[in-house]
C-alpha positions, -999 to 999 in steps of 0.1 A, spaced: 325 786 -871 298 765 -883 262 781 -888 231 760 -885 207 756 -911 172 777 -908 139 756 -920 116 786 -918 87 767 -924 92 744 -891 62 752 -868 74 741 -829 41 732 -811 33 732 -775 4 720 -750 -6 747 -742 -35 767 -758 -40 788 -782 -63 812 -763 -62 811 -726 -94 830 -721 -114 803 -740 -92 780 -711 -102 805 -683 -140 803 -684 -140 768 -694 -122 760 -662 -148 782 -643 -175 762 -655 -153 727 -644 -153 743 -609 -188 757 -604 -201 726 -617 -177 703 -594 -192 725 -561 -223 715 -574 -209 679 -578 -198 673 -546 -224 694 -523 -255 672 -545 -237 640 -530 -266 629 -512 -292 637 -538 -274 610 -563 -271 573 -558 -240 559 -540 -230 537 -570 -247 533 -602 -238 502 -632 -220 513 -660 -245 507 -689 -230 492 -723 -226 525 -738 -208 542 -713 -183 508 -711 -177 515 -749 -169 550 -741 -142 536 -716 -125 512 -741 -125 532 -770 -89 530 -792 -59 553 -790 -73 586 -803 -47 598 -832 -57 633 -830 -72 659 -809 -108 669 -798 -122 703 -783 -114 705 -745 -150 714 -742 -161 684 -759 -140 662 -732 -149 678 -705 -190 669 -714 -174 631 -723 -158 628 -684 -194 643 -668 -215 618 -690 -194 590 -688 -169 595 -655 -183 614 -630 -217 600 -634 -204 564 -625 -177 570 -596 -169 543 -568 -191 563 -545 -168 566 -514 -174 604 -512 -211 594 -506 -224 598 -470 -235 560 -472 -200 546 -485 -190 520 -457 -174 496 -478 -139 485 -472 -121 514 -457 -120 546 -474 -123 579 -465 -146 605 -481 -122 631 -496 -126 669 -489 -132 699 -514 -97 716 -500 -75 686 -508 -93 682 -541 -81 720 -546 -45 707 -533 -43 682 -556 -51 705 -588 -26 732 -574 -2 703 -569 -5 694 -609 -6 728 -618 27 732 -605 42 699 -614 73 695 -592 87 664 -584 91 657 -555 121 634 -551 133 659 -529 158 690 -536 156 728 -527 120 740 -535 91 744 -523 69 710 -526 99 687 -509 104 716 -482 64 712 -475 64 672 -481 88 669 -454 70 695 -431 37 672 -436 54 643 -425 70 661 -398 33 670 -386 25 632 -388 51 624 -365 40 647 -342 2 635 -342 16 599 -333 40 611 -307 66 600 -325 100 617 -320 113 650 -343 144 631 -352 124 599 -366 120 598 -402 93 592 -424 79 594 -459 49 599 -483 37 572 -504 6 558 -520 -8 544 -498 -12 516 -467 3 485 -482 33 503 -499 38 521 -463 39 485 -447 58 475 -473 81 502 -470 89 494 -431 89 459 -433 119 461 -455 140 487 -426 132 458 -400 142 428 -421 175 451 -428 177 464 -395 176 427 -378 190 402 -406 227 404 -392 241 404 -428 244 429 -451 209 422 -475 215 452 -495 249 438 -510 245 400 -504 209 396 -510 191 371 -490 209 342 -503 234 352 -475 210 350 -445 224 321 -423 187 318 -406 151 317 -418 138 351 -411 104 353 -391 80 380 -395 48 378 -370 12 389 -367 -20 382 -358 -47 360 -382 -63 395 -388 -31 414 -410 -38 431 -438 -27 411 -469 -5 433 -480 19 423 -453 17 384 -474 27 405 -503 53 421 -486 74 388 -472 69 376 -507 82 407 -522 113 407 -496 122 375 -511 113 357 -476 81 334 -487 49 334 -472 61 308 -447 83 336 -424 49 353 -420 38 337 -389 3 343 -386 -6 339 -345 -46 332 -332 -64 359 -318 -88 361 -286 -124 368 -282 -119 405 -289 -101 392 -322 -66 407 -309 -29 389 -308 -31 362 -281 1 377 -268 11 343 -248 9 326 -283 25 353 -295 57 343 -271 52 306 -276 57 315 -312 87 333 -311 105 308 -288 93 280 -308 110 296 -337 142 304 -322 148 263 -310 146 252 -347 172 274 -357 150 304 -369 155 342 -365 128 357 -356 131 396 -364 95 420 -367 60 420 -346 35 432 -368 8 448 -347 -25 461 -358 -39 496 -343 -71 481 -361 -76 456 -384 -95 455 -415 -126 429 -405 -133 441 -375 -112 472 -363 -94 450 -331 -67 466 -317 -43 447 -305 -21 455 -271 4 478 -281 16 484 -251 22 446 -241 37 442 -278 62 469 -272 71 455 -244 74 419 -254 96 434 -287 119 450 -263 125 418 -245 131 401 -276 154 426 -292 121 425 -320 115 451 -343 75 466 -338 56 478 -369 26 489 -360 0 487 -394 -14 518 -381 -34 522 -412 -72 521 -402 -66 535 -368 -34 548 -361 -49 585 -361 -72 577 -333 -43 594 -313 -60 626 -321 -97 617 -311 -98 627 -277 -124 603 -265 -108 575 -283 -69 578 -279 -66 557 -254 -75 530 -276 -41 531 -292 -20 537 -263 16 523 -267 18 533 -304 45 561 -301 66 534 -289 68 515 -320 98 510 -346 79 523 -375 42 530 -384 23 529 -413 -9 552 -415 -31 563 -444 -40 604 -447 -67 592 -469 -89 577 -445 -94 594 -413 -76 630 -429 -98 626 -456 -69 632 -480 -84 629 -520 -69 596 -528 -41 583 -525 -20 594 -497 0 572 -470 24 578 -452 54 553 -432 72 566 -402 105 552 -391 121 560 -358 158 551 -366 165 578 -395 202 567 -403 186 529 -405 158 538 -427 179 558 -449 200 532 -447 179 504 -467 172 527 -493 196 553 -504 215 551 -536 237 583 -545 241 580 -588 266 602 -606 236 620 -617 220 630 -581 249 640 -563 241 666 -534 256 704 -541 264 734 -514 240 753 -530 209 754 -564 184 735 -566 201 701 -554 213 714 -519 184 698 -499 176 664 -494 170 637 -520 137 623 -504 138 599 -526 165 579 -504 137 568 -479 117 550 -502 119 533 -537 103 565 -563 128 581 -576 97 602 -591 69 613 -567 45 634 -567 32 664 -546 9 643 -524 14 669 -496 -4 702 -504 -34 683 -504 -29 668 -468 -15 706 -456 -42 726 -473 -69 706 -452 -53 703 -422 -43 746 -424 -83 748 -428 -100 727 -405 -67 721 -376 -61 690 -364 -83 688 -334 -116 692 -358 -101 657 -378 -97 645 -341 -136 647 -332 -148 633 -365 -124 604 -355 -150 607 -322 -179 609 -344 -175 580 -364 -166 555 -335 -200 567 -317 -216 565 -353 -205 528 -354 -220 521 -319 -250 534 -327 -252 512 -356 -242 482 -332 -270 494 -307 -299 492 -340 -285 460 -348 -288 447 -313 -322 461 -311 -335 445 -345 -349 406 -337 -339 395 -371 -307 409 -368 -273 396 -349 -239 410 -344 -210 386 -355 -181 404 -344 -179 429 -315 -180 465 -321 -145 477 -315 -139 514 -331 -164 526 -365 -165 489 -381 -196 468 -376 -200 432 -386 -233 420 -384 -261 397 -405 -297 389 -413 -305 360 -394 -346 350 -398 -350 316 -376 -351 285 -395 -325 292 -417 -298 273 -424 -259 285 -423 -258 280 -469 -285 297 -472 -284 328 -447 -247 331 -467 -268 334 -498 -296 358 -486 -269 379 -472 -249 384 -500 -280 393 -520 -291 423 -495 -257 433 -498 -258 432 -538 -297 447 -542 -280 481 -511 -258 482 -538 -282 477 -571 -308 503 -557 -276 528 -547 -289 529 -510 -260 522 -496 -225 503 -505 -212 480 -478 -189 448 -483 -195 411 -465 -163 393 -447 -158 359 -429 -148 365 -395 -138 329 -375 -157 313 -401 -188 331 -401 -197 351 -431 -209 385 -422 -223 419 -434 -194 448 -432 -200 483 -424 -169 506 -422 -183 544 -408 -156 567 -415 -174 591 -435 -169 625 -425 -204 629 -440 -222 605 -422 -253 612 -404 -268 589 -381 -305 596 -400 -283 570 -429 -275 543 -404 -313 545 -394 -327 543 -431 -298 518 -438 -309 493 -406 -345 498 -423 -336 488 -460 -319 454 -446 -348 443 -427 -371 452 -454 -350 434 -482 -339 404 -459 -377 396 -455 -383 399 -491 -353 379 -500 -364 347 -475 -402 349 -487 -388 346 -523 
């Protein structure tokens, strides 16, 4: 019998702290003073510059010991939470973002506090991961067998069911052969309006940027579906294979929707597989003044949505949904000596991790579920309502203003318009533009993004803030008149 040697001067250290009441009331004071945070929104600026100092602050070296928690903490208020992004702001409408939620900021520090992984397994976390996914099916009218999963965000959700269809269609096995076996070009297709994450995802599947077939659009900036057709045959003759229809439930410039309905059908036909980037407005199937808008969608192959825009999940939170379980499982699942599956313990439940490609992932879901147990689905659906009306109204100011135009039509909550003073030629009213958009942003007024849309360079305003009010659009139509006429004069 051999006996280990004692070292009884070894000390055996641990994060956690020495006094836990110190701990308690400091993270009292974190919380009070994020309520305050976070209900003051309106009060602060939407985005402020970082001044030198605080940029120093950010690029400091690798600490080599530690500092008083307190003493962080006041280091993230000065330096971090005083300079965010400012999409929680009720004048965010940059890009496409939601606005977070208090409750989901609460899910996400419960989440860490607990710390599971959630690559699936018996517990608690995968158990409500999967549920969360189940209630996302079941807002798209998707069926309780399809299968889904959480991930961060839009372009790895497109990502995600890209790869199913190009296994799904590419008659050889991809997984073992790779895509130096494919007998055909494969042929992925959508409008001139995708996302650019589907580019990143043809290049990522090992396909080019060539099998992305981008297809012209109409006046209403949707998939001319004839062209569409033309496309597809065209690409069949010359000895091509055409597999997925990428359609958009509302693009990124403008918010078109294309015709999912027509696009299911034509997929059908085709033996196609449809992916529906349903990551602006997929959830406009709970708005009930708005649904129709997406009509069609439940019919799709897969579906890629985004909890943190129109649930308001804190960032980041996606989610892809695949009809054909076995298939999606399919294209991802590896089963290592390590992971095997047991008849009972803590590996007896799924590996979640077979329907994606984290091994590692965290609790995104309590965050989503905590929101969605408070406020009920139907409450999300009318702020869905609210924001499209918002965006008309904006359209209707715009229209009303002389020395304003609209470029693009007002689809759902995303408005493209510009300053447009007579006399003033196309280089220039770029120029002018750009700098209303930059001075919004300077004076922390309001944060929008510009956009070319056919060719014409544009002003973007993406309304869906939960915290919107239509007194900011108002002030917001005033402050670009008022700095458009200052910027020409100059």
């Amino acid at each position: 019998m051999h006996t280990l040697p004692e070292k009884p001067d070894a000390v055996e250290e641990t994060l956690d702290p020495q006094d836990w009441d110190e701990l308690r009331a400091l993270s009292h004071r974190i919380v009070d003073e994020a309520i305050d945070y976070v209900s003051g929104v309106r009060e602060r600026p939407v985005w402020r510059n970082m001044p030198a100092a605080v940029r120093e602050t950010l690029v400091a070296p690798l600490p080599k010991t530690g500092k008083p928690l307190a003493e962080i903490y006041a280091s993230v208020v000065e330096n971090v939470l005083g300079y965010p992004m400012g999409n929680i702001h009720p004048r965010f409408w940059a890009w496409y973002m939601g606005a977070g939620n208090f409750t989901g900021a609460l899910g996400e520090f419960l989440a860490a506090v607990q710390g599971s992984n959630v690559g699936g397994g018996n517990h608690a976390a995968a158990l409500m991961d999967q549920q969360v996914v189940n209630w996302c099916k079941e807002m798209l009218g998707f069926p309780a067998s399809a299968s889904g999963s959480l991930v961060s965000g839009g372009s790895v959700a497109n990502i995600l069911g890209l790869t199913v269809a190009r296994n799904a269609k590419a008659g050889v096995d991809l997984r073992e052969r790779g895509v130096a076996a494919l007998k055909q070009p494969l042929c992925f297709y959508g409008s001139d309006q995708i996302h650019s994450c589907h580019r990143k995802g043809v290049e990522v599947l090992g396909l080019g940027n060539e099998a992305l077939r981008r297809i012209s659009t109409d006046s209403e900036l949707r998939i001319d579906v004839a062209a569409l057709r033309r496309a597809i045959e065209d690409d069949r003759a010359s000895g091509r294979l055409p597999v997925c229809i990428i359609a958009n439930a509302g693009t990124v410039n403008t918010g078109a929707i294309d015709d999912l309905q027509a696009l299911a059908d034509l997929a059908a036909e085709q033996h196609l597989w449809l992916h529906v980037d349903g990551c602006i407005g997929a959830l406009l199937k709970l708005a009930p003044e708005n649904r129709w808008r997406v009509a069609g969608i439940e019919k799709a192959d897969s579906i890629a949505l985004d909890p943190h825009k129109w649930l308001h999940a804190p960032f980041e939170a996606g989610c892809v949904l695949v009809r054909d379980a076995a298939t999606h499982r399919g294209t991802f699942a590896v089963t290592p000596e390590y992971l095997e599956s047991s008849t009972r313990g803590l590996a007896s439940a799924p590996w979640l991790f077979d329907y994606g490609l984290q091994t590692s992932r965290g609790f995104r879901a309590l965050k989503i579920w905590m929101a969605l147990m408070e406020h009920g689905v139907e409450k999300f659906g009318r702020l869905i309502d609210q924001n499209i009306a918002q965006g008309h109204y904006l359209s209707d100011l715009i229209e009303a203003e002389p020395l304003l135009e609209l470029v693009a039509p007002t689809n759902i909550n995303i408005v493209c318009f510009r300053f447009r003073p007579k006399g003033v030629e196309t280089d220039e009213l770029k120029a002018i533009n750009i700098e209303i958009m930059l001075q919004l942003q300077d004076e922390g007024t309001a944060m929008i993004s510009d956009t070319t849309v056919h060719g014409e360079h544009c002003l973007r305003v993406a309304v869906n803030n939960h915290r919107t009010r239509r007194e900011d659009l108002k002030l917001f139509v005033e402050e670009v008149v008022r700095l458009g006429c200052a910027i020409a004069r100059a």
